[in-house]
PDB file with SEQRES, HELIX, SHEET and CRYST1 records, atoms N, CA, C and O in Angstrom:
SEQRES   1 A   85  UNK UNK UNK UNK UNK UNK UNK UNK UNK UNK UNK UNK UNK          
SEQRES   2 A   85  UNK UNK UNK UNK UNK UNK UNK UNK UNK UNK UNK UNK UNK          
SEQRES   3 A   85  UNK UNK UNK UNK UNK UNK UNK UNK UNK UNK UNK UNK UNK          
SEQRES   4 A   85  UNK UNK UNK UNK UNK UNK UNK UNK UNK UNK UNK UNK UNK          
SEQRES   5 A   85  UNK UNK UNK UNK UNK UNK UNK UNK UNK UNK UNK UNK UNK          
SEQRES   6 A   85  UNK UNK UNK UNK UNK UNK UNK UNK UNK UNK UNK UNK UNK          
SEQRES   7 A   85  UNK UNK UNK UNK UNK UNK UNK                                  
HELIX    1 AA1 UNK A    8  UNK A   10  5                                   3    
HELIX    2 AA2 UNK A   13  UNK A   25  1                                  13    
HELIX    3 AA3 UNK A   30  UNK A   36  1                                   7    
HELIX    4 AA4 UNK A   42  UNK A   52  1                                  11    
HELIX    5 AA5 UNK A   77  UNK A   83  1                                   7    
SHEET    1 AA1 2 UNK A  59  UNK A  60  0                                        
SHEET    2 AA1 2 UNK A  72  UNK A  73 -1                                        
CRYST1    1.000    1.000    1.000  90.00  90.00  90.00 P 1           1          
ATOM      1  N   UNK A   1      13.446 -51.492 121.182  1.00  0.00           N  
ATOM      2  CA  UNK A   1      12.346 -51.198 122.100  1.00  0.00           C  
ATOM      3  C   UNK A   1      12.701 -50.042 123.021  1.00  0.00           C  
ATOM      4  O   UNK A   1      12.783 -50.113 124.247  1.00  0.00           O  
ATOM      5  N   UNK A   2      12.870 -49.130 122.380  1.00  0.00           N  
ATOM      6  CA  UNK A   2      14.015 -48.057 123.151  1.00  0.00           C  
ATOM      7  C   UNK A   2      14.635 -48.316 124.701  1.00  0.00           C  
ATOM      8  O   UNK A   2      14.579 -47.633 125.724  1.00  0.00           O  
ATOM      9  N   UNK A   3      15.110 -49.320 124.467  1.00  0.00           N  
ATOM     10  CA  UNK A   3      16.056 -49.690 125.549  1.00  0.00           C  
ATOM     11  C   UNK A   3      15.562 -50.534 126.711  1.00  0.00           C  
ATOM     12  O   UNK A   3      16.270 -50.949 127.628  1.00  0.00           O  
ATOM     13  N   UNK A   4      14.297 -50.730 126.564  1.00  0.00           N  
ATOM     14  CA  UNK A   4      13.738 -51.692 127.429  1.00  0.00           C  
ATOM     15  C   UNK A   4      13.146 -53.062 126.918  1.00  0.00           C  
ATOM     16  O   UNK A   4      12.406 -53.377 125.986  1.00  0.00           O  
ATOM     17  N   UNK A   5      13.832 -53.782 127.991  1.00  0.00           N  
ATOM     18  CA  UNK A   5      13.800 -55.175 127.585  1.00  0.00           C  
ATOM     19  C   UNK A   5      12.012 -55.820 127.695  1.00  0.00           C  
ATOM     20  O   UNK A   5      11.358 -55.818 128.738  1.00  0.00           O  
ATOM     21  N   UNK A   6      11.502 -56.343 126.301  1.00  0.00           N  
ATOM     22  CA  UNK A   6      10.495 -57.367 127.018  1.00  0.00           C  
ATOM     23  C   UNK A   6      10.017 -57.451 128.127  1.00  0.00           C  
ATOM     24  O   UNK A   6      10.886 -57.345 128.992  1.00  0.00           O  
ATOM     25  N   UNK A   7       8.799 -57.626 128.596  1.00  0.00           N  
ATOM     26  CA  UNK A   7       8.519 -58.525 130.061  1.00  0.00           C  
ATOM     27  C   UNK A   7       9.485 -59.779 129.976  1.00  0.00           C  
ATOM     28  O   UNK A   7      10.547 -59.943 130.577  1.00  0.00           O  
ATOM     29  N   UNK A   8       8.602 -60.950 128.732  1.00  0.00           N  
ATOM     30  CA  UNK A   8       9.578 -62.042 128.943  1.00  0.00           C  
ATOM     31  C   UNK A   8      11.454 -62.258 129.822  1.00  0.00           C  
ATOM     32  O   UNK A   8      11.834 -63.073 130.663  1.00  0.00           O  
ATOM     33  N   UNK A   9      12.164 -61.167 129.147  1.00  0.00           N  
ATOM     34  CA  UNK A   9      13.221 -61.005 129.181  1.00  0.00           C  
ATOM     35  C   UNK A   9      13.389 -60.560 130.668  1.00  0.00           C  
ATOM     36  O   UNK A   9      14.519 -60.590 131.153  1.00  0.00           O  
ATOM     37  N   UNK A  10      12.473 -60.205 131.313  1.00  0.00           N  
ATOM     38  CA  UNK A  10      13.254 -60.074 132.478  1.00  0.00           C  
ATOM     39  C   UNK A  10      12.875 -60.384 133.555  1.00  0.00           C  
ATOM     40  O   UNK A  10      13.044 -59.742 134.591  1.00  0.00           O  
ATOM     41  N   UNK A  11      12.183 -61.655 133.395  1.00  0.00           N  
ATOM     42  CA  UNK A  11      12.043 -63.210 134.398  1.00  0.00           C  
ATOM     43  C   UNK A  11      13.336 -64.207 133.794  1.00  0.00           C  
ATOM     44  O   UNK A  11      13.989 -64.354 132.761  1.00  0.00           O  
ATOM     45  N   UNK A  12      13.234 -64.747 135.109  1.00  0.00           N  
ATOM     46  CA  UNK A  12      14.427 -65.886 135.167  1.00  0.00           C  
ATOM     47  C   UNK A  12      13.118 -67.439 134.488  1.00  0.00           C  
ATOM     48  O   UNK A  12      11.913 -67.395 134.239  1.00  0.00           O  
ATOM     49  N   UNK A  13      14.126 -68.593 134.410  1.00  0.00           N  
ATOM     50  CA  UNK A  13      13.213 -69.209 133.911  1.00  0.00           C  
ATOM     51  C   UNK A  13      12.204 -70.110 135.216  1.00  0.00           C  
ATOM     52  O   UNK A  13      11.238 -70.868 135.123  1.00  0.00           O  
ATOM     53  N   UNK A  14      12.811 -69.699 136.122  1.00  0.00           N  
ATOM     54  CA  UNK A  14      11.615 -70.626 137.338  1.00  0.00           C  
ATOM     55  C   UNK A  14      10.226 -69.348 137.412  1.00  0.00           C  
ATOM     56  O   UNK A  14       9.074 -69.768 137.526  1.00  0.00           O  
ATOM     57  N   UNK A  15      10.469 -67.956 137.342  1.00  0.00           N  
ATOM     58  CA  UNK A  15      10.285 -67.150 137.056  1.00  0.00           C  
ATOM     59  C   UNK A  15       8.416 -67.245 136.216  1.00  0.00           C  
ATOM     60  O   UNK A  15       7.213 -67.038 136.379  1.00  0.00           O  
ATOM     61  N   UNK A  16       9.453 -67.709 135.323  1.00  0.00           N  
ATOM     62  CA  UNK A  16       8.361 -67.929 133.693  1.00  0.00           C  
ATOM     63  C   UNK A  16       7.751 -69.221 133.764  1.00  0.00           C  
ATOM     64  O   UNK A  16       6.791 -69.368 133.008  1.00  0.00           O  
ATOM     65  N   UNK A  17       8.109 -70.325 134.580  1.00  0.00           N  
ATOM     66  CA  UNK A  17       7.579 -71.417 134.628  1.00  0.00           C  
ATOM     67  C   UNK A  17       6.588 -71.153 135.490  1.00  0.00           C  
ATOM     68  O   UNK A  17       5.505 -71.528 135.039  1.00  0.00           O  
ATOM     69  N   UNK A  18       6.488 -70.383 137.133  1.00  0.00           N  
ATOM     70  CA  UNK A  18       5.952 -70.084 137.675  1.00  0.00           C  
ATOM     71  C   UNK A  18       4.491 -69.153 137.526  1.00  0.00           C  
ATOM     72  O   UNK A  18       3.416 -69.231 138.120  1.00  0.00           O  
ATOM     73  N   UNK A  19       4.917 -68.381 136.606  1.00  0.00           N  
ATOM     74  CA  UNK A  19       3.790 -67.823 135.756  1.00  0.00           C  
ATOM     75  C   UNK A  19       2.782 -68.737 135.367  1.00  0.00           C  
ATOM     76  O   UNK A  19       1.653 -68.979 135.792  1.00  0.00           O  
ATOM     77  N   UNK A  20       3.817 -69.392 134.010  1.00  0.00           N  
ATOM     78  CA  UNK A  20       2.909 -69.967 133.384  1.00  0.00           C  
ATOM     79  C   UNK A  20       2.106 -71.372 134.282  1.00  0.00           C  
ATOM     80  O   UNK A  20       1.441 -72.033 133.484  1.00  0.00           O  
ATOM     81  N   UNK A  21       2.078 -71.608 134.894  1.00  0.00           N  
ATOM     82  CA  UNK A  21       1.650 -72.147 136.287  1.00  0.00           C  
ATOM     83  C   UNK A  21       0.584 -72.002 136.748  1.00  0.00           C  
ATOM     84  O   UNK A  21      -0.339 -72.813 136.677  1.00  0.00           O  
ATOM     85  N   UNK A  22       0.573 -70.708 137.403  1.00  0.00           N  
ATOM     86  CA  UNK A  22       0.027 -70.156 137.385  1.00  0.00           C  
ATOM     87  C   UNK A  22      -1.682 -70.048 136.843  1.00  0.00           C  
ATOM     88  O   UNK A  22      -2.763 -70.273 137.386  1.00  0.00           O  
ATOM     89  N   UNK A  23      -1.102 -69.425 135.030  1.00  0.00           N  
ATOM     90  CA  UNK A  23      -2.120 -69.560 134.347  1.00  0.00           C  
ATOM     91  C   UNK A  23      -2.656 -70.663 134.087  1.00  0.00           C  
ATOM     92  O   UNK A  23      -3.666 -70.794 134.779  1.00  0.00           O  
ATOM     93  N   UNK A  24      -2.465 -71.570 133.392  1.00  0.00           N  
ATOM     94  CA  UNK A  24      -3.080 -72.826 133.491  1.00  0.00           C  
ATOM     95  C   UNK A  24      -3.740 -73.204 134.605  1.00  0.00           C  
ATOM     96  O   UNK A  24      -4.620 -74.040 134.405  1.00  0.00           O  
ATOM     97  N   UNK A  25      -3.577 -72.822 135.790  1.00  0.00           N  
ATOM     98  CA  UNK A  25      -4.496 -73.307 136.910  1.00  0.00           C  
ATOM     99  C   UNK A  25      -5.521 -72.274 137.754  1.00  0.00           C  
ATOM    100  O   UNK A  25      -6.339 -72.544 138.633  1.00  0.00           O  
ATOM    101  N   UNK A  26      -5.194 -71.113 137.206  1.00  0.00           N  
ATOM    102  CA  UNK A  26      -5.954 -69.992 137.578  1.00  0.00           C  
ATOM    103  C   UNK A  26      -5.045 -69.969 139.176  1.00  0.00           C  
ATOM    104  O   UNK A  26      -4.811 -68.765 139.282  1.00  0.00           O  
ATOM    105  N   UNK A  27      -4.739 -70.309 139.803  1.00  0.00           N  
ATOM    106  CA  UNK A  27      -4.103 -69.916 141.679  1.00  0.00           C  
ATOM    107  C   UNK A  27      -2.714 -71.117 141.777  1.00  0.00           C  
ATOM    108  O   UNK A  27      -2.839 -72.225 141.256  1.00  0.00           O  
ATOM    109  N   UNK A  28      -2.034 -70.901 142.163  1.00  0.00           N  
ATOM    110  CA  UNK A  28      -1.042 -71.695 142.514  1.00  0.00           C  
ATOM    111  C   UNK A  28      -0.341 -71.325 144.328  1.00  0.00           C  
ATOM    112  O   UNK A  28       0.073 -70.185 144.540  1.00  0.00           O  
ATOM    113  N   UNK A  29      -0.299 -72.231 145.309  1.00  0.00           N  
ATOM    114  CA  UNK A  29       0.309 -72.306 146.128  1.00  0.00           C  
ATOM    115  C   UNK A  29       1.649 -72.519 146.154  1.00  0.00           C  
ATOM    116  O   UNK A  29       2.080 -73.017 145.114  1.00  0.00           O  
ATOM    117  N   UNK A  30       2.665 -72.246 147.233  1.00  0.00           N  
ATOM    118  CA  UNK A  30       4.104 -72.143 147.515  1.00  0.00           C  
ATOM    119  C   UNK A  30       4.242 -73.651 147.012  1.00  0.00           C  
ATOM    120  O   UNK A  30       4.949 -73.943 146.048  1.00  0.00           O  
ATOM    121  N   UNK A  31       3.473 -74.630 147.778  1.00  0.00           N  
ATOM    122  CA  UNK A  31       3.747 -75.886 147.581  1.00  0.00           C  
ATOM    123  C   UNK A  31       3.683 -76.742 146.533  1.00  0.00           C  
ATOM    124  O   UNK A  31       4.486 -77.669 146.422  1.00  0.00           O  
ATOM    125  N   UNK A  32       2.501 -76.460 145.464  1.00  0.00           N  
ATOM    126  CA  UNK A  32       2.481 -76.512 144.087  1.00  0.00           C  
ATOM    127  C   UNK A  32       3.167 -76.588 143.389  1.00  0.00           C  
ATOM    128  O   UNK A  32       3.426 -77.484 142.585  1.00  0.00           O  
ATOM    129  N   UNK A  33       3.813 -75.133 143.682  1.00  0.00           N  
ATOM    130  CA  UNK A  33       4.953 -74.405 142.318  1.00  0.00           C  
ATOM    131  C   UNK A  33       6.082 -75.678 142.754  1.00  0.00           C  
ATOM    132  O   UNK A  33       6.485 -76.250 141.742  1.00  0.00           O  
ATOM    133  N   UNK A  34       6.627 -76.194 143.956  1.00  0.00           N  
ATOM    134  CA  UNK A  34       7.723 -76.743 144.393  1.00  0.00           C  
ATOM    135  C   UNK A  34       8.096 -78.057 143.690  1.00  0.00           C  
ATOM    136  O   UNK A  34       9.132 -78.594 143.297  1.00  0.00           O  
ATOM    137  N   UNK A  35       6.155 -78.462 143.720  1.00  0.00           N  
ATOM    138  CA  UNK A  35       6.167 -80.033 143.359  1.00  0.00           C  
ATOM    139  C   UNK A  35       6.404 -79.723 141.571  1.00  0.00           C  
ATOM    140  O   UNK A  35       7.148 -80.122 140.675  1.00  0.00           O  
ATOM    141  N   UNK A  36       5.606 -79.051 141.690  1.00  0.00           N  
ATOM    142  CA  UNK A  36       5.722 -78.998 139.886  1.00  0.00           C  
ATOM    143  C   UNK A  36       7.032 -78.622 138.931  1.00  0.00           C  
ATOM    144  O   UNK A  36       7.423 -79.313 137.990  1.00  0.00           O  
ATOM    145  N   UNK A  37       7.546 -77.532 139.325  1.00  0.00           N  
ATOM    146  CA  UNK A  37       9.061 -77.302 139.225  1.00  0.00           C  
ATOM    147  C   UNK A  37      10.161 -77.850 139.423  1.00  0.00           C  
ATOM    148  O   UNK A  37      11.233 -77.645 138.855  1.00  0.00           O  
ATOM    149  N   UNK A  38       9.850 -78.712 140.414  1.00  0.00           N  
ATOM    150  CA  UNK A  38      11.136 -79.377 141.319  1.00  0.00           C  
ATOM    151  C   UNK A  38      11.967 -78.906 142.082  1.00  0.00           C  
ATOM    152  O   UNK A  38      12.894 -79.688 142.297  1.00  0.00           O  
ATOM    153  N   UNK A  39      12.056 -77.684 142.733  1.00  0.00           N  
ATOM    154  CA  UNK A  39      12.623 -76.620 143.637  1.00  0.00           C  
ATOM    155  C   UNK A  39      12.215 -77.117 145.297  1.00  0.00           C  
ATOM    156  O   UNK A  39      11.414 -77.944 145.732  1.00  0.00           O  
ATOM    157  N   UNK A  40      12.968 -76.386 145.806  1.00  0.00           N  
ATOM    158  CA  UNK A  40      12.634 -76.482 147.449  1.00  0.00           C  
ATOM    159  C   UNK A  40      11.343 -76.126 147.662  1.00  0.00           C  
ATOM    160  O   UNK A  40      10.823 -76.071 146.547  1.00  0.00           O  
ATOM    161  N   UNK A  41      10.550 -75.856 148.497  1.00  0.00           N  
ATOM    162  CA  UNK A  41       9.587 -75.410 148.790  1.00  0.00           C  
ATOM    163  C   UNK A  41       9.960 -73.514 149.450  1.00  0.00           C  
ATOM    164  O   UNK A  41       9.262 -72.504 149.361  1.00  0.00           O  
ATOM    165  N   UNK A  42      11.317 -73.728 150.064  1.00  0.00           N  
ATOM    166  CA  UNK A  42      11.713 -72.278 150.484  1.00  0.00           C  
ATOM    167  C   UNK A  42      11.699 -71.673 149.159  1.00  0.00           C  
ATOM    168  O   UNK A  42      10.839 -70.816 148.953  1.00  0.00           O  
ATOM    169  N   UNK A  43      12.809 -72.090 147.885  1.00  0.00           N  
ATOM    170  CA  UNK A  43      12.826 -71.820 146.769  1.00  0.00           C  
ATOM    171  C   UNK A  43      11.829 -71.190 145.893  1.00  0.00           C  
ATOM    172  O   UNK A  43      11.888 -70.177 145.196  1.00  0.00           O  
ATOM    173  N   UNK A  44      10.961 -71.991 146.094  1.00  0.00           N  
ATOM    174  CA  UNK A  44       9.361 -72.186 145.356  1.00  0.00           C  
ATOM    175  C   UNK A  44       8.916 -70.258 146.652  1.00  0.00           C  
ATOM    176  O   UNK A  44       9.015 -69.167 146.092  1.00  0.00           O  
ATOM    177  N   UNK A  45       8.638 -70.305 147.690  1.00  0.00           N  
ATOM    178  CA  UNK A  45       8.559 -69.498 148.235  1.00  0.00           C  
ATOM    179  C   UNK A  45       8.867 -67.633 147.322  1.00  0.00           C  
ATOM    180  O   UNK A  45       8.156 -66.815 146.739  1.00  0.00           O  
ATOM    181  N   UNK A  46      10.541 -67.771 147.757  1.00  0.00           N  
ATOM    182  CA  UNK A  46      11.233 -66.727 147.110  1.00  0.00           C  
ATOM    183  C   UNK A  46      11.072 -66.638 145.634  1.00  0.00           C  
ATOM    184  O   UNK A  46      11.627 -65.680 145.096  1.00  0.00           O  
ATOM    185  N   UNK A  47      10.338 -67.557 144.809  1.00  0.00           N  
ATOM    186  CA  UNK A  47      10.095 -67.101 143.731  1.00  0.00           C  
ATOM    187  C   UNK A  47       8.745 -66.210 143.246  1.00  0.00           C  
ATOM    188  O   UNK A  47       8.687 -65.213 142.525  1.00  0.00           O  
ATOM    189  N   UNK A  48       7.740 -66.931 143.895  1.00  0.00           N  
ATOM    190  CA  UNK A  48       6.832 -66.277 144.176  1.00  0.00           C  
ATOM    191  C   UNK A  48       5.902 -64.883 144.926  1.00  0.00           C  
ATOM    192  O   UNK A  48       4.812 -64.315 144.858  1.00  0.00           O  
ATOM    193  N   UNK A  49       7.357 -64.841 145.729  1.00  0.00           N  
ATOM    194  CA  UNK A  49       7.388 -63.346 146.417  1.00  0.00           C  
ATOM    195  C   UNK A  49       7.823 -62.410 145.897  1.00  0.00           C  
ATOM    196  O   UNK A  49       7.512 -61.251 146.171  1.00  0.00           O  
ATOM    197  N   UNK A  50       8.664 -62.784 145.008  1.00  0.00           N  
ATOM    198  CA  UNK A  50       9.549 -62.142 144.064  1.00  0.00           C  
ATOM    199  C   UNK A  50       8.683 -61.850 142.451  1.00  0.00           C  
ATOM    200  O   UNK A  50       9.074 -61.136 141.527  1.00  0.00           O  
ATOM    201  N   UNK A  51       7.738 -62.463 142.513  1.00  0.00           N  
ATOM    202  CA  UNK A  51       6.772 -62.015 141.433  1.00  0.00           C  
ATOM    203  C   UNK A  51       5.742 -61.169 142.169  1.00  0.00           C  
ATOM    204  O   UNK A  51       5.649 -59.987 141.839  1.00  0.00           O  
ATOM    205  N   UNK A  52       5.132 -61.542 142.918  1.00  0.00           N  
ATOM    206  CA  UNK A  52       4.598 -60.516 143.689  1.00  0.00           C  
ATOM    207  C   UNK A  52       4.904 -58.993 143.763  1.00  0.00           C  
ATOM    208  O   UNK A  52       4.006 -58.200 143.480  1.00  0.00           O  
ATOM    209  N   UNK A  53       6.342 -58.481 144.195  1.00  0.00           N  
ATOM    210  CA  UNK A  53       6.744 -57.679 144.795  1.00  0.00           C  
ATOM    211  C   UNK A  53       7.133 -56.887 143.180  1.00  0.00           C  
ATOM    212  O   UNK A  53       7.293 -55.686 142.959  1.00  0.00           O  
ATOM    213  N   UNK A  54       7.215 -58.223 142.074  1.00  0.00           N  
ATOM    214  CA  UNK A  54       7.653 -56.943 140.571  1.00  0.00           C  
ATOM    215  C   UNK A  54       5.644 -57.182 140.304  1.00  0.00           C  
ATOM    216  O   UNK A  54       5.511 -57.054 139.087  1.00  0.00           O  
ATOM    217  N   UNK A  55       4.875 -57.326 140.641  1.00  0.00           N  
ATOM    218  CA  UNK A  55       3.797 -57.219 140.253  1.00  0.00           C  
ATOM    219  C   UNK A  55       2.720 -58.284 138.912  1.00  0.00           C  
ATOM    220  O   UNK A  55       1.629 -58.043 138.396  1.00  0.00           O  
ATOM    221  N   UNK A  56       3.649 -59.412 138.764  1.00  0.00           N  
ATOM    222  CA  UNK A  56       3.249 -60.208 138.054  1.00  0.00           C  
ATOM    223  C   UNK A  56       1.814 -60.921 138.949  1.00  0.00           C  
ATOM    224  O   UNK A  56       0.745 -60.864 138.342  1.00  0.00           O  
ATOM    225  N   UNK A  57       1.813 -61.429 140.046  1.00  0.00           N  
ATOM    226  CA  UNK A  57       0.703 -61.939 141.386  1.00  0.00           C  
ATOM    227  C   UNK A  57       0.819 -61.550 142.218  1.00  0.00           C  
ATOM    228  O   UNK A  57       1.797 -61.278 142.913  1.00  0.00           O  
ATOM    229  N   UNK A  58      -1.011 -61.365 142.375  1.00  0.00           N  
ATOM    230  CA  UNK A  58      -1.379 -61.059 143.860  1.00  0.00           C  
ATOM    231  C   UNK A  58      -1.436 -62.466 144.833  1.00  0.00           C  
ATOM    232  O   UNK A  58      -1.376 -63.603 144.365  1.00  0.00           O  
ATOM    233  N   UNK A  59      -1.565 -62.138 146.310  1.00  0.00           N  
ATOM    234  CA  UNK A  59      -1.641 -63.014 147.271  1.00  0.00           C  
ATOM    235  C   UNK A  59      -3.224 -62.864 147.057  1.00  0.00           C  
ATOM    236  O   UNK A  59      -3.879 -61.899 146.664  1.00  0.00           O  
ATOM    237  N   UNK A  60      -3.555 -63.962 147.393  1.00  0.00           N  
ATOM    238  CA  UNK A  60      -4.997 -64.336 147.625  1.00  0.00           C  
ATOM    239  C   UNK A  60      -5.252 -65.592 148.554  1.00  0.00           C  
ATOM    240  O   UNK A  60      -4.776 -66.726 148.512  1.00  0.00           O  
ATOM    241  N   UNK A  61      -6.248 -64.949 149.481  1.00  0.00           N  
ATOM    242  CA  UNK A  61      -6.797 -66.354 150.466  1.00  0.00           C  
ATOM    243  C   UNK A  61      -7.280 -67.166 149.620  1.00  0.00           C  
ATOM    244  O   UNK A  61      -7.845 -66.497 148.754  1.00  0.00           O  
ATOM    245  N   UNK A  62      -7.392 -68.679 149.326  1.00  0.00           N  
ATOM    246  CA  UNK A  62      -7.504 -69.849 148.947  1.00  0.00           C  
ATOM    247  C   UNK A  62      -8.601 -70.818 150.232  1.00  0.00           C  
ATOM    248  O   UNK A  62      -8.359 -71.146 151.394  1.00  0.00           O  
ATOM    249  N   UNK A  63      -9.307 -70.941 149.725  1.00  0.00           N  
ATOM    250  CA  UNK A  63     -10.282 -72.118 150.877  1.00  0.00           C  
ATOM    251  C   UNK A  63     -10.601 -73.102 150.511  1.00  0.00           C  
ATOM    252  O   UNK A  63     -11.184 -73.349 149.456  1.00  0.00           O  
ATOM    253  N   UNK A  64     -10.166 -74.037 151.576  1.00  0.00           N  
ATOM    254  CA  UNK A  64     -10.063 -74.743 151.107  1.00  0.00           C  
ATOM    255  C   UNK A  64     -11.408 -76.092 151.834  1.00  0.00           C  
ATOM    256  O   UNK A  64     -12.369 -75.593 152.420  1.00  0.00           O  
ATOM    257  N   UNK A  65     -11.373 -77.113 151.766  1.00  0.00           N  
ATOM    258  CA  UNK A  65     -12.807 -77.816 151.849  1.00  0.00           C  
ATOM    259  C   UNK A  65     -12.978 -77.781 153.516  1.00  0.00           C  
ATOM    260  O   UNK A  65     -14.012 -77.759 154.184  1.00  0.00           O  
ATOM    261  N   UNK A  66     -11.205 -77.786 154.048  1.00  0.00           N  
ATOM    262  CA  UNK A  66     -11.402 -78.141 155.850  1.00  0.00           C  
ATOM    263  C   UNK A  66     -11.666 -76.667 156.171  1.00  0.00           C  
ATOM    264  O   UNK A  66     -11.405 -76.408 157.346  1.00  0.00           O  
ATOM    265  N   UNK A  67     -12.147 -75.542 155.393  1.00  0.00           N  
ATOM    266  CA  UNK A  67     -12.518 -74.062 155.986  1.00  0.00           C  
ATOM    267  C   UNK A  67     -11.529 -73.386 156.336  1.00  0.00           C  
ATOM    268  O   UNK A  67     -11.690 -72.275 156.841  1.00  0.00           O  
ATOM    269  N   UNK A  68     -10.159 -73.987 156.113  1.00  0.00           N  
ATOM    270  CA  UNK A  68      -9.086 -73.520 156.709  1.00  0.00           C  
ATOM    271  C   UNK A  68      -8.503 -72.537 155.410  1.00  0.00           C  
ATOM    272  O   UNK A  68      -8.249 -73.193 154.400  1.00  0.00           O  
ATOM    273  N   UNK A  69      -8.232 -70.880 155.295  1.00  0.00           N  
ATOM    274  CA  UNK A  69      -7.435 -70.442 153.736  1.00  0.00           C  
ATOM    275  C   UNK A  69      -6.277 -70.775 154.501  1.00  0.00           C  
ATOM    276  O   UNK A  69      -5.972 -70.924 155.685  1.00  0.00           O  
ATOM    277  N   UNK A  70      -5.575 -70.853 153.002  1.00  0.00           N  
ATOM    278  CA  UNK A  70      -4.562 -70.345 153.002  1.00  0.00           C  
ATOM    279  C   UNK A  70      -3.992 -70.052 151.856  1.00  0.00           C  
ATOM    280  O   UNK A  70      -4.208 -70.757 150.870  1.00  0.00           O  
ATOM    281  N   UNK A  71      -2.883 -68.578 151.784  1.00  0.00           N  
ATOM    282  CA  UNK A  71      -2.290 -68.041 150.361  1.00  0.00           C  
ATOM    283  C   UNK A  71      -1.997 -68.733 149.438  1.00  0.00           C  
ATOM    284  O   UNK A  71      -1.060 -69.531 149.473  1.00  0.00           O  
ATOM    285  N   UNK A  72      -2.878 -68.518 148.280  1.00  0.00           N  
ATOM    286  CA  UNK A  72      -2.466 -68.885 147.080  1.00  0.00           C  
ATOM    287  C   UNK A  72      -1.644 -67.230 146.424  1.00  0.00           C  
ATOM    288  O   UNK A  72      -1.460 -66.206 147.082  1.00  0.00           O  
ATOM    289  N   UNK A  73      -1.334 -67.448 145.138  1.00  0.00           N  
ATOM    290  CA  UNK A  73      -1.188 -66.753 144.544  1.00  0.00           C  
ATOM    291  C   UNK A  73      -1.876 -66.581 142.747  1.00  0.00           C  
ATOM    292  O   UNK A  73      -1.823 -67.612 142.077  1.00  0.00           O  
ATOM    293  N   UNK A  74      -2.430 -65.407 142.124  1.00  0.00           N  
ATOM    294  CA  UNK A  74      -3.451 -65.570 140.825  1.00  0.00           C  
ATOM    295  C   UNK A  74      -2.040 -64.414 139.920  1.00  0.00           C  
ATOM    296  O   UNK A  74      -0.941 -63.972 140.253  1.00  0.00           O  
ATOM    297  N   UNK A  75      -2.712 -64.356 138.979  1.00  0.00           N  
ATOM    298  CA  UNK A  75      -1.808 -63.073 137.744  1.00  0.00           C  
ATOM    299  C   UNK A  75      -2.308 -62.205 138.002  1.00  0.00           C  
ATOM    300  O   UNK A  75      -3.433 -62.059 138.480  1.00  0.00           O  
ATOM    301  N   UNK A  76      -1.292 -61.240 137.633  1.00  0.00           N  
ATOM    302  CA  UNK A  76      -2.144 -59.562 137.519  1.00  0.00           C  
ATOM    303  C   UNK A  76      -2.148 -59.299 136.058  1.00  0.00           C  
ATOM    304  O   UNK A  76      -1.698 -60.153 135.294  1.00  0.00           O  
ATOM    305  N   UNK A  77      -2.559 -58.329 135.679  1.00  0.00           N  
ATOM    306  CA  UNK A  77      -2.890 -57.652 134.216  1.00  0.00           C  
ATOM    307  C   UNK A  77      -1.161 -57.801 133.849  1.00  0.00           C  
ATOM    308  O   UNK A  77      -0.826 -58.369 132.810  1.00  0.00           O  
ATOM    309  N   UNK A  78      -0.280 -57.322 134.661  1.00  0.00           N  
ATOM    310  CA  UNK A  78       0.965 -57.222 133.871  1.00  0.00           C  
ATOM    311  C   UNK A  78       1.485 -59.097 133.259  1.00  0.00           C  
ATOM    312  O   UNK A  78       2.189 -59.328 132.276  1.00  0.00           O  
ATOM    313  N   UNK A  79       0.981 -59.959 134.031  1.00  0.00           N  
ATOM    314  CA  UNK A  79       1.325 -61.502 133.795  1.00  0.00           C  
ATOM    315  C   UNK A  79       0.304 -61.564 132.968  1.00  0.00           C  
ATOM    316  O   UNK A  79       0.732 -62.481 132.268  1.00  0.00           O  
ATOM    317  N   UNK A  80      -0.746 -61.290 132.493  1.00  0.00           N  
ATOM    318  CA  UNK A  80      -1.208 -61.469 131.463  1.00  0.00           C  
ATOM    319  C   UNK A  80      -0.981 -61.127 129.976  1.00  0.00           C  
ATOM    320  O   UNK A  80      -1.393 -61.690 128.962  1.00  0.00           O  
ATOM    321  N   UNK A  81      -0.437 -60.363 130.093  1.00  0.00           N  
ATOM    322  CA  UNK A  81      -0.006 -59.557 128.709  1.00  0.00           C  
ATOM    323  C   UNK A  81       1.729 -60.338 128.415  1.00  0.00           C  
ATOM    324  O   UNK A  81       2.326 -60.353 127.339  1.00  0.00           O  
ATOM    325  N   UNK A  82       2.198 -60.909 129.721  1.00  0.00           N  
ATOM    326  CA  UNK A  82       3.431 -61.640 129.412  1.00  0.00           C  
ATOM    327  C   UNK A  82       3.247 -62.628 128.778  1.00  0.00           C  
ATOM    328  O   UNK A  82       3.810 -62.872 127.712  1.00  0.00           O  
ATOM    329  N   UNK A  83       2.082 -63.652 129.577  1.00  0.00           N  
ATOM    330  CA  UNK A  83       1.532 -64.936 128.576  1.00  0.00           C  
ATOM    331  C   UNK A  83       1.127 -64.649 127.090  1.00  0.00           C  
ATOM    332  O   UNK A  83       1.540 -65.210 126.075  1.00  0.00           O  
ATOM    333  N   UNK A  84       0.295 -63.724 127.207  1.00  0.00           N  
ATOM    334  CA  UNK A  84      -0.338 -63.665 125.473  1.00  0.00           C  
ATOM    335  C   UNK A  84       0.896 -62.708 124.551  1.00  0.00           C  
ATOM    336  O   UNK A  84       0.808 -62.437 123.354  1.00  0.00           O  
ATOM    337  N   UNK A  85       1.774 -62.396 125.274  1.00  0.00           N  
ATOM    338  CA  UNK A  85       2.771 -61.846 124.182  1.00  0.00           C  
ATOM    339  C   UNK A  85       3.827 -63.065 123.505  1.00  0.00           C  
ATOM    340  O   UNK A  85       4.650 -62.759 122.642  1.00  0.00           O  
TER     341      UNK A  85                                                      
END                                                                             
């Protein structure tokens, strides 16, 4: 692949779990990813910022029924093409 690795290949696997997470639910919160994964919630945090910042999810306000948002996170075009590859 002239020298560049996969998307897959260069997520860790909380990483790729987090993704795929993600997709299946269309938005995932810090707290979500924590319960579902089994990670800290700080953990769960830094993973998700850390997809963010390589561009896999955006932050998005989330509302919720008490009117109150708060950040979820959705895929971008680049996490999409990771899932369907």
């Amino acid at each position: 692949m002239n020298g560049q690795q996969a998307p897959a290949k260069l997520l860790g696997r909380r990483e790729r779990e987090a993704v795929r997470l993600v997709a299946e639910r269309g938005y995932v919160r810090s707290r979500e990813l924590a319960e579902a994964v089994g990670i800290s919630l700080s953990s769960a945090s830094h993973v998700l910022d850390r997809l963010v910042r390589r561009g896999f999810l955006v932050r998005e306000p989330v509302y919720l029924v008490t009117r109150r948002s708060r950040l979820g996170y959705a895929l971008t075009g680049a996490a999409q093409d990771l899932i369907n590859s």
